[in-house]
N, C-alpha and C positions, 0 to 999 in steps of 0.2 A: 548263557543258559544251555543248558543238555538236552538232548530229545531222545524220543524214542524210537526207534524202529521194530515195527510190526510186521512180521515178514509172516503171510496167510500162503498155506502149501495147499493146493488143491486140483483135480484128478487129472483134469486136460488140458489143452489148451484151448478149447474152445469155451473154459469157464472164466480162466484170465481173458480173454478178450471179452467179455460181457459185461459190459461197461454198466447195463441196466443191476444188475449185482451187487455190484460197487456203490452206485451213483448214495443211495443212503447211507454207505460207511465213512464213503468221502465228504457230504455231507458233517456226519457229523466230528471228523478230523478238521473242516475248518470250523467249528462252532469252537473248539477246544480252545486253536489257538486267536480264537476272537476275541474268548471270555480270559487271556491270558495266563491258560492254563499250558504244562508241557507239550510241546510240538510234537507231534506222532507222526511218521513220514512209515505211509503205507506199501509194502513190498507185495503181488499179488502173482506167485509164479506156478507153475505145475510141477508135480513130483519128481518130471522126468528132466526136468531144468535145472530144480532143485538137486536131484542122484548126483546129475551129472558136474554141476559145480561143484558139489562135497571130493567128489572125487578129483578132480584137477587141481583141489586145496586152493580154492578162490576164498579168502580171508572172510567175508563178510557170512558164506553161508557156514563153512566150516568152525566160524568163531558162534553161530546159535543155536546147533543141531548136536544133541549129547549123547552121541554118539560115531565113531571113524567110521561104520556103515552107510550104504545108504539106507533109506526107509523103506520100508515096503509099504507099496499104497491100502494093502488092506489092515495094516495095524498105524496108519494114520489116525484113527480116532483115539486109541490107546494116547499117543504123545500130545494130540490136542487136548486130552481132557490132565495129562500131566503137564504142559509146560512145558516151556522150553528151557525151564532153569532160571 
């Protein structure tokens, strides 16, 4: 079976470590694979983590971001309400 990867980009670093944040999303990523629905394996990184792997062409972020830029954090919401494709 296939899963999915949910890669959430957001502003700091001090928002991926707030575990408190998370704790509901993860949450509901184990009810998914309880009820034997697709596995979601949750990515939780900051923009500037994010820039910086597009550009060193790390396969994983480069293969979900549609675009050879990096993002600017202020038209982040732009690409969250489109999708990552």
């Amino acid at each position: 079976m296939s899963d999915w990867d949910l890669l959430v980009v957001v502003e700091s670093e001090a928002q991926v470590a707030d575990v408190t944040q998370w704790g509901e999303l993860e949450r509901r990523v184990r009810e998914r694979e309880r009820l034997g629905q697709t596995p979601l394996t949750l990515s939780v990184h900051d923009i500037k983590f994010v820039n910086r792997e597009i550009r060193v062409g790390q396969y994983f972020f480069g293969d979900r971001v549609p675009r050879e830029k990096p993002i600017q954090p202020r038209r982040m919401d732009r690409y969250n309400r489109q999708g990552f494709g």
